[in-house]
N, C-alpha and C positions, 0 to 999 in steps of 0.2 A: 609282258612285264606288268606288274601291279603298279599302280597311278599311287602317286602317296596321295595319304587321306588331307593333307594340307599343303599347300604350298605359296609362299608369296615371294619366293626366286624371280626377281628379272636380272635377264641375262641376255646374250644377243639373239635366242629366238624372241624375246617381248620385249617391249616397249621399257623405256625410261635410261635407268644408266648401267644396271648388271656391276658387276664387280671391276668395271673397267672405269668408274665412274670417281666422283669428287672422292676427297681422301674424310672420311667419315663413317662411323660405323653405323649398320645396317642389323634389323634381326631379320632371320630367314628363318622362314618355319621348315622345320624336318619332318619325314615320315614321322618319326618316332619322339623325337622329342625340339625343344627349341633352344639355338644356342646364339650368342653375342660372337658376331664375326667381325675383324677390323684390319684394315688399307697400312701399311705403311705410306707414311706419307712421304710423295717426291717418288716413288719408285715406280712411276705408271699404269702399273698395275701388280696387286700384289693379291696373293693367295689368301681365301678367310684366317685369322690365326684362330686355329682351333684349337679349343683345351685336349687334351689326351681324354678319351680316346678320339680321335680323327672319326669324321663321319662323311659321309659319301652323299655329295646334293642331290634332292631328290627332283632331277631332272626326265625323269622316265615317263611322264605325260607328254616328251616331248617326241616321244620313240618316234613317229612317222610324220614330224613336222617336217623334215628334211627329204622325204619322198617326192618325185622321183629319183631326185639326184645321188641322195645316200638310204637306203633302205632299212626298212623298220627293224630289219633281219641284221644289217652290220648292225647298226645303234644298239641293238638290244643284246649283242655279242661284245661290242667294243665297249660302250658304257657298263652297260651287266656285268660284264666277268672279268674284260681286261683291266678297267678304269680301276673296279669294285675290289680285285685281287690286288692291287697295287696296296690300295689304301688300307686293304685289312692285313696286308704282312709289315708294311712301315707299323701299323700299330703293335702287332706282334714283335716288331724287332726293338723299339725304341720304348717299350715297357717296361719301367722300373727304370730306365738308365736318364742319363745327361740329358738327354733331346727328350725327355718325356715333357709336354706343355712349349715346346717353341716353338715359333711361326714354322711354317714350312721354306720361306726364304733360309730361315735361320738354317734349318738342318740339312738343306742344298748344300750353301754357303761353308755349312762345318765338314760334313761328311766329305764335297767336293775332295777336301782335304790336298789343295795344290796340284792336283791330276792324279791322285793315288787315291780314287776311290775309296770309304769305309762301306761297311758293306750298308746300310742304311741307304744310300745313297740312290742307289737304282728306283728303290720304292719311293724312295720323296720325291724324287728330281718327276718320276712319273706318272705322281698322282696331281703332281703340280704343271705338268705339261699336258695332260688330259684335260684338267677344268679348262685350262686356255684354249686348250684347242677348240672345246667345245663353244667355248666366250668368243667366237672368230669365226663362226658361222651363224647365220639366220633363215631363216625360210626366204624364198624370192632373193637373193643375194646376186653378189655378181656386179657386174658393171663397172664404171669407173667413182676415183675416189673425186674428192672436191677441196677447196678450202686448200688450208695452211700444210696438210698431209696430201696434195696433189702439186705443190709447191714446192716442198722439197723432194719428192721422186723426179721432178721435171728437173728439180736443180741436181741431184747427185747422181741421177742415173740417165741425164737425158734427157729422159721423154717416157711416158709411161708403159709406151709398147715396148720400150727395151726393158725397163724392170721387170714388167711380164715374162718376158722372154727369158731374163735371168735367173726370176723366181723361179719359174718352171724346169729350169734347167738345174738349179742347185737342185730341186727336188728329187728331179728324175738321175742325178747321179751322186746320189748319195747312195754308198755304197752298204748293200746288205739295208738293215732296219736305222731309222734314224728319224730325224727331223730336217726341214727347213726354214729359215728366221726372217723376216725384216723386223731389224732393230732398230734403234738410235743409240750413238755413240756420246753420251754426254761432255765425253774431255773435247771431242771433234764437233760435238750438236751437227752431227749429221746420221742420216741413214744411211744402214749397210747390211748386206744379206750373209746369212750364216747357216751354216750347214752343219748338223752336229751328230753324232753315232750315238746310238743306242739311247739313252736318260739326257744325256748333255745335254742343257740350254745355253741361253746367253747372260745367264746371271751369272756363272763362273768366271766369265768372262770380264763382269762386270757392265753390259751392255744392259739396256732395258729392251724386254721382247715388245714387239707392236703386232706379232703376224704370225701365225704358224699352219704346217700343214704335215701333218703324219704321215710317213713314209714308212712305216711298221708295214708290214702284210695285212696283219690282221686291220688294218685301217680300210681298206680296201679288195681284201681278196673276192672276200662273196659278191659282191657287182661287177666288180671287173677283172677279176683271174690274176691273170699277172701283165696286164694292161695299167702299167702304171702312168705311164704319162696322159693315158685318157683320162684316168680317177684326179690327175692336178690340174687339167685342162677343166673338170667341170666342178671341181673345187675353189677355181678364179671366176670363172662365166658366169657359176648360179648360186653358188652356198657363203662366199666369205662376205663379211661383214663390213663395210669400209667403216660405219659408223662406231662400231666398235674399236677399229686402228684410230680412227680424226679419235677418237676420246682417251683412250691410252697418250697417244703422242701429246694430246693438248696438256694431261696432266704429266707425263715425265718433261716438258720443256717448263711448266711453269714456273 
């Protein structure tokens, strides 16, 4: 994959706050050109709102920061084609219409359309559950969490090795292609894990995401076949981000 010719993206492979950060806008330099990207505020984490047309981060310098655990070979399929065909058919679908210029929250939110999908929907919900995913890992990852987000898994799930446990487990049976969540419930201000089929997130829901992990095929085929619960096991151990969840939760409770 071609490096973009500039970049000043931090995100959870680099240092500072990434997009998971204070509620304030940020400019990121593009391959191609440079656009004003901005947080809803209170939502803990929210997508760039990009003007139409939607542009794809130029995170591809980052293709084998993730090695050995995720290989240069999935990122450069899963980012490259999977991530990249989401964002360029949401562009071609929501051209010229109603959603042309609103956040990607918003056209989640509209197209969800009460569980009766519009067809828009798939491409947003996925172009938007990609950048997070990606914002939820770091090179050297893994470990345990700390602070005010090791405080609440200990309070709502126990103990952390049972959250684990559970994590892994909505993951590994989520059926066919999907996602798994740990969110926070704001009417409850607690965490709770979610499991969703195909595009769904927890924003339909109305929850705020803190965590995700791809359970698509294509997320993990080329490493590990159809060894799925191995690709979530070394998706907790080495690659998630705690810093990245402590920063989401600290701003969706604020």
């Amino acid at each position: 994959m071609a490096a973009a010719n500039s970049l000043s993206l931090t995100s959870a492979f680099l240092p500072r706050h990434g997009f998971h950060g204070p509620s304030h806008n940020q400019n990121i330099q593009l391959s191609t050109q440079k656009k004003q990207f901005a947080r809803k505020a209170g939502s803990g984490w929210a997508s760039p709102a990009w003007n139409f047309p939607y542009q794809m981060f130029s995170v591809s310098v980052l293709e084998d920061a993730l090695e050995p655990h995720m290989s240069s070979r999935t990122f450069e399929f899963h980012w490259g084609k999977h991530h990249r065909a989401y964002v360029d058919n949401l562009n071609k679908q929501i051209d010229g219409t109603e959603l042309d210029g609103k956040t990607l929250e918003d056209i989640i939110l509209i197209t969800y359309n009460k569980g009766s999908p519009l067809p828009a929907f798939n491409n947003a919900a996925q172009a938007w559950n990609h950048q997070f995913f990606w914002e939820s890992m770091k090179p050297n990852g893994g470990g345990e969490p700390s602070g005010e987000l090791l405080e609440l898994i200990n309070r709502d799930f126990g103990s952390y090795d049972t959250f684990v446990k559970e994590f892994k487990a909505a993951a590994a049976t989520q059926f066919g292609s999907g996602w798994a969540w740990l969110a926070y419930k704001p009417e409850d201000k607690k965490l709770t894990l979610v499991k969703t089929p195909n595009a769904e997130n927890p924003l339909v829901f109305g929850y705020t995401a803190l965590l995700t992990i791809d359970v698509w095929e294509h997320a993990y085929y080329l490493d590990f076949q159809n060894r799925r619960p191995d690709y979530i096991s070394i998706f907790m151990e080495k690659l998630v981000s705690w810093e990245a969840v402590s920063s989401r939760l600290k701003t969706a409770t604020a």
